[in-house]
C-alpha positions in Angstrom: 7.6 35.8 7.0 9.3 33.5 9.4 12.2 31.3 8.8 12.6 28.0 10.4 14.4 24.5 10.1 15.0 21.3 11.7 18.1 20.6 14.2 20.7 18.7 12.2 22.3 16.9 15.2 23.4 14.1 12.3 27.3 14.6 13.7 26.1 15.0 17.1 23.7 17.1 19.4 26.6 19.6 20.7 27.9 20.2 17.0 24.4 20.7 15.9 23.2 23.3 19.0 26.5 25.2 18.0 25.2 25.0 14.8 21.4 26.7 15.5 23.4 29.7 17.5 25.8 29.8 14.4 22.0 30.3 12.2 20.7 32.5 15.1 23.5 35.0 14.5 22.6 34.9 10.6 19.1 35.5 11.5 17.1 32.2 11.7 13.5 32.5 13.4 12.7 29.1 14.5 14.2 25.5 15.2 12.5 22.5 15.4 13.9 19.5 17.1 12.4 16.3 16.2 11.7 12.9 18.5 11.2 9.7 17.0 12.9 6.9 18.6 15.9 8.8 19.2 16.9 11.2 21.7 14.1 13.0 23.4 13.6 16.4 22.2 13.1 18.0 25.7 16.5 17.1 27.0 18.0 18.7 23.5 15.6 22.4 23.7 16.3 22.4 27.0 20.3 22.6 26.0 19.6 25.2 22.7 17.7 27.5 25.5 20.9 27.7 26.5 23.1 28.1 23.9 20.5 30.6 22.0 18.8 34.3 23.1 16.3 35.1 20.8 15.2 32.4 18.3 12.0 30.5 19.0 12.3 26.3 19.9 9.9 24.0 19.1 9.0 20.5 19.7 8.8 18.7 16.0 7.3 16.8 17.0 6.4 15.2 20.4 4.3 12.1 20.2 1.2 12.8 22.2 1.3 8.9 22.8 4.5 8.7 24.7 3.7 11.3 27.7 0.6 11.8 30.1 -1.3 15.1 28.8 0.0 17.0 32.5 3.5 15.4 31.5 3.3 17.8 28.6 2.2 20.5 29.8 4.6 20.8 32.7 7.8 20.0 29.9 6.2 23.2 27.7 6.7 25.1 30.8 9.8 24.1 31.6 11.0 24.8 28.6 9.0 27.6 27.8 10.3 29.3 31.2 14.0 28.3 30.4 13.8 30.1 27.1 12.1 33.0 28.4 9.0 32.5 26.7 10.7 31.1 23.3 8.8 27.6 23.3 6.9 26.4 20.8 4.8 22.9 21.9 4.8 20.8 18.3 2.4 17.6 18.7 1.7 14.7 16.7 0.4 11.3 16.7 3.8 9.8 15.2 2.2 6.6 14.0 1.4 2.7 14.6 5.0 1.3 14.0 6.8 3.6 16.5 4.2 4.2 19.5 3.1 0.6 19.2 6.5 -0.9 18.3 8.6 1.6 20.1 6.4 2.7 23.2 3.7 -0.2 23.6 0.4 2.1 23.5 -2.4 1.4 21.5 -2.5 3.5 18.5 -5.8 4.8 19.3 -8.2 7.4 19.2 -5.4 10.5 18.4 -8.0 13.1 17.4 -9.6 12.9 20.5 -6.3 12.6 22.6 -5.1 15.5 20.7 -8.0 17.7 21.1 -8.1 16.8 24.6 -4.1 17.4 25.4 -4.6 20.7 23.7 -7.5 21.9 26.2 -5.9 20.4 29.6 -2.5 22.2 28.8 -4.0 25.2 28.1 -5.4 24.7 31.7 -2.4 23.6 33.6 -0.8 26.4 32.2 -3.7 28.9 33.3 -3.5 27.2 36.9 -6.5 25.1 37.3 -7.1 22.4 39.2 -7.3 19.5 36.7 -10.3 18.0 36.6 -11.2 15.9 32.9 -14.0 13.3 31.9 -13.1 11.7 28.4 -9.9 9.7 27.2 -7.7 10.9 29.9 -10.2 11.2 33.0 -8.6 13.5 35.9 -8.5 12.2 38.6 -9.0 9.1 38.1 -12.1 7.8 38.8 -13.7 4.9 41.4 -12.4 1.7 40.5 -9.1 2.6 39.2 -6.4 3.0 40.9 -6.1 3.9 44.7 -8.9 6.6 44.7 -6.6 9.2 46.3 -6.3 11.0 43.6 -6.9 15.0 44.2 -7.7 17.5 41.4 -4.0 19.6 41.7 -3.0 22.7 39.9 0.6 23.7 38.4 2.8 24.7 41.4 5.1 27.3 40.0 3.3 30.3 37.4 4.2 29.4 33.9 6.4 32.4 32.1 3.2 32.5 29.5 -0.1 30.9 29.8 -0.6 30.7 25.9 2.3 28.7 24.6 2.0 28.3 21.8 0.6 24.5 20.1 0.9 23.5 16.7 0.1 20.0 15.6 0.9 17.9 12.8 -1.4 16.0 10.8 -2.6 15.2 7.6 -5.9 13.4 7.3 -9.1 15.0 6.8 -10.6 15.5 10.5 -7.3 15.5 12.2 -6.3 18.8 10.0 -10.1 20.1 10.6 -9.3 19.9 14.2 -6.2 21.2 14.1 -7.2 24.6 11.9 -9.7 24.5 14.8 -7.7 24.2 18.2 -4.1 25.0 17.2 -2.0 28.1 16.7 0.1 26.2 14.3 0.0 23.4 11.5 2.8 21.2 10.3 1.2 19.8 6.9 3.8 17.2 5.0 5.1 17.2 1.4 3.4 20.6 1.6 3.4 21.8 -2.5 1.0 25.2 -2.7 -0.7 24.7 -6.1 -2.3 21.6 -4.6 -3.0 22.5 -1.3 -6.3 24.1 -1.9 -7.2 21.2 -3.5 -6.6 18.7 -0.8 -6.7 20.4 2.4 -8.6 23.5 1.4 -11.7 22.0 2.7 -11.2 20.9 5.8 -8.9 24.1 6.7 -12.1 26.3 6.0 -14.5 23.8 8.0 -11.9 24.1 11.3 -11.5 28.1 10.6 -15.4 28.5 10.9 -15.4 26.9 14.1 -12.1 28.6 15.7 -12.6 30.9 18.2 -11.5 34.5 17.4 -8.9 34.7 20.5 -6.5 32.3 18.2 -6.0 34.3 15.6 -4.7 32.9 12.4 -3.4 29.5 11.6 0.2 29.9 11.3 1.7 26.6 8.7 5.1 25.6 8.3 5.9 24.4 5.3 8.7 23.5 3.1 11.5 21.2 2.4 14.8 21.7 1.4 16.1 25.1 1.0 19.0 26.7 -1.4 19.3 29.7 -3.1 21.5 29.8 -6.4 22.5 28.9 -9.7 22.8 25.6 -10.6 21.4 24.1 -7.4 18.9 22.2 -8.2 20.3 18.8 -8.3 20.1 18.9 -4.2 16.3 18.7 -4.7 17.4 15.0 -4.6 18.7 15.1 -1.5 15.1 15.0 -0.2 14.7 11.3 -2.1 15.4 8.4 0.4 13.5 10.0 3.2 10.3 10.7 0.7 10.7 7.0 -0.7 11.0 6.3 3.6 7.8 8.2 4.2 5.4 7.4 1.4 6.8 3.8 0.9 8.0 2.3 4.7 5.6 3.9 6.8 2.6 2.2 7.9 1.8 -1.1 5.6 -0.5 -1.1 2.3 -4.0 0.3 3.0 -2.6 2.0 6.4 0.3 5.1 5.2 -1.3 8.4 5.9 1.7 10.1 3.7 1.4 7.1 0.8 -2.1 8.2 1.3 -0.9 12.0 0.7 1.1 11.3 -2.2 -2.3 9.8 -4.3 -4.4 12.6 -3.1 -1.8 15.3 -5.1 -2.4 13.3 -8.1 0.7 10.4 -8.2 -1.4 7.5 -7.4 0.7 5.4 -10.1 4.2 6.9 -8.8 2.7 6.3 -4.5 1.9 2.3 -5.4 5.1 2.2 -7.3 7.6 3.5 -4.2 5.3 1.7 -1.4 6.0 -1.5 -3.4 9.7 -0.9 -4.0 10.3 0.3 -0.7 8.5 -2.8 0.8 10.3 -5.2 -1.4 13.6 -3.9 0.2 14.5 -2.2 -3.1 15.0 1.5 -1.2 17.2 3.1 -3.7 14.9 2.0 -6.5 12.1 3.5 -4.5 14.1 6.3 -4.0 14.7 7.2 -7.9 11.2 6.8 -8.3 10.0 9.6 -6.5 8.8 12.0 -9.0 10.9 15.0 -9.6 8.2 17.3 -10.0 7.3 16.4 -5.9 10.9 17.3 -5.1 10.5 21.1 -7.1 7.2 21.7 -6.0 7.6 20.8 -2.0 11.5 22.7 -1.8 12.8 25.8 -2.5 15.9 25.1 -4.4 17.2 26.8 -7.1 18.0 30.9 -8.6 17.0 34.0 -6.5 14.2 34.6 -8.9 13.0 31.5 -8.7 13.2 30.7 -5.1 11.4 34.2 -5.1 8.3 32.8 -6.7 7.9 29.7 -4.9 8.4 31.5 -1.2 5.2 33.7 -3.2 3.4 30.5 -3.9 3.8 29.5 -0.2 2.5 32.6 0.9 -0.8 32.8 -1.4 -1.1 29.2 0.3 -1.0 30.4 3.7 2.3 28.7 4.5 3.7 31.4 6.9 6.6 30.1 8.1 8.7 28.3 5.1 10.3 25.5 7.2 13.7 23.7 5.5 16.6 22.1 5.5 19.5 24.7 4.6 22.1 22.7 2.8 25.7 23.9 2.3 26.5 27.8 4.0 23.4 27.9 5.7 24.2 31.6 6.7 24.7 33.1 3.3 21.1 31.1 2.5 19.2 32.7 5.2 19.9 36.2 4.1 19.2 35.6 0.3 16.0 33.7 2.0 14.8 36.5 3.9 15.5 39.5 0.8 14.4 37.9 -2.0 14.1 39.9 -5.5 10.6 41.2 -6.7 
């Protein structure tokens, strides 16, 4: 098992890199740096590859909207190369409010852009001269552009040539494809007694067509994280950015994680935050986030406990429990990674 969370760069980016180094030293696997409409993330893993030796970095997520399929193939590289082969390529489709809103690109077609991203980095980073007929044709063809374009090939050799890719996604075909293509899966709201249920299908129906080479799926998943008595009132920590998720993102009919939320069975409590949260009531949405979401998609409360859940996860297939690690994040990692039983 693998332990991972997301940069908190909340009080700034330098605080939060001395931060990762600070969880490096108590044994962290994995950090994640996140890009939404923000910072970019490459500029920020490009600083932790410096400020860290030996814990993996990963893109969490990039928008595969936002940068030519070459563009992020050659920032993997870099990165990947800086780090000394530490890099961890996270991809996503973001959504229609922030690539539309935020980058002015058609939302459009992202399991076929992703699909296709995945297979030309794999060949910049194997050297070949780029040549690609579908949503991103290479070079481009007659009648657009100045047709001078010439097939080219990565100039420097990559430090690995199978950097790793995970995507994130939650929808039916988009996690099909992604158990098929990917080495890893960032799932949302992931709770393991429900999983099977939801995305046990279409995990099984991507495994049957991914090739051998790949090797296992690898899923992070988790939320908050906090090991002791007593704790579990920071479960509600995790409120305002659920209520966000399932009731600001997208609009009614169109909210892949509102969508989530009715698929695990709260189809009342997912109408009832979306129309809180859309009325501008956000800390009424908030409180209406059901409790047993928070417990189930954490891993918050007594060793024992905490324990059993990390089990659940595991019997799952969530490999790499991914959280937030309120409070002394040190003294959490080492209860995390020796838990009783």
């Amino acid at each position: 098992m693998r332990l991972s969370t997301m940069l908190d760069y909340s009080k700034g980016f330098k605080e939060g890199a001395d931060r990762a180094a600070e969880l490096e030293r108590a044994g962290l696997d994995i950090v994640w740096v996140a890009e939404a409409y923000g910072f970019d993330a490459p500029s920020q893993l490009g600083y932790l590859a410096a400020k860290t030796t030996t814990m993996q970095l990963g893109s969490a997520i990039l928008p595969i909207y936002s940068r030519t399929p070459a563009l992020l193939a050659q920032t993997a590289a870099g990165l990947d190369a800086l780090s000394e082969g530490r890099f961890i390529l996270g991809l996503g489709a973001s959504g229609p409010q922030v690539i539309e809103g935020w980058h002015g690109v058609p939302y459009s077609a992202p399991l076929g852009r992703t699909r296709e991203i995945v297979d030309i980095c794999g060949r910049v980073w194997r050297r070949d001269r780029l040549v690609n007929e579908g949503l991103y044709p290479l070079p481009l063809p007659p009648g657009q552009g100045t047709g001078l374009g010439k097939p080219l090939k990565l100039i420097q050799h990559p430090f690995r040539q199978d950097i790793p890719i995970w995507v994130a996604s939650m929808g039916p075909k988009n996690v099909q494809m992604t158990a098929e293509v990917a080495d890893g899966w960032f799932p949302f709201l992931f709770v393991p007694e429900r999983a099977g249920d939801v995305w046990g299908a279409d995990l099984a129906a991507g495994a049957a067509r991914r090739s051998p080479e790949l090797g296992p799926l690898d899923i992070a998943a988790g939320g908050l994280a906090a090991v002791g008595e007593g704790l579990e009132h920071l479960r509600d920590l995790a409120r305002p950015m659920v209520a966000l998720y399932v009731g600001g993102m997208g609009v009614r009919g169109r909210n892949f994680y509102n969508d989530l939320c009715r698929r695990y069975g709260y189809e009342a409590e997912a109408e009832r935050i979306q129309d809180l949260y859309l009325e501008g009531r956000k800390d009424e949405a908030a409180a209406a986030v059901p409790a047993e979401l928070l417990e189930k998609s954490s891993l918050i409360g007594p060793a024992g406990y905490v324990a059993e859940r990390i089990a659940a996860y595991r019997e799952a297939g969530g490999m790499v429990p991914e959280g937030t690690l309120p409070g002394d994040a040190a003294g959490q990692i080492g209860q995390l990674q020796q838990p009783p039983g």
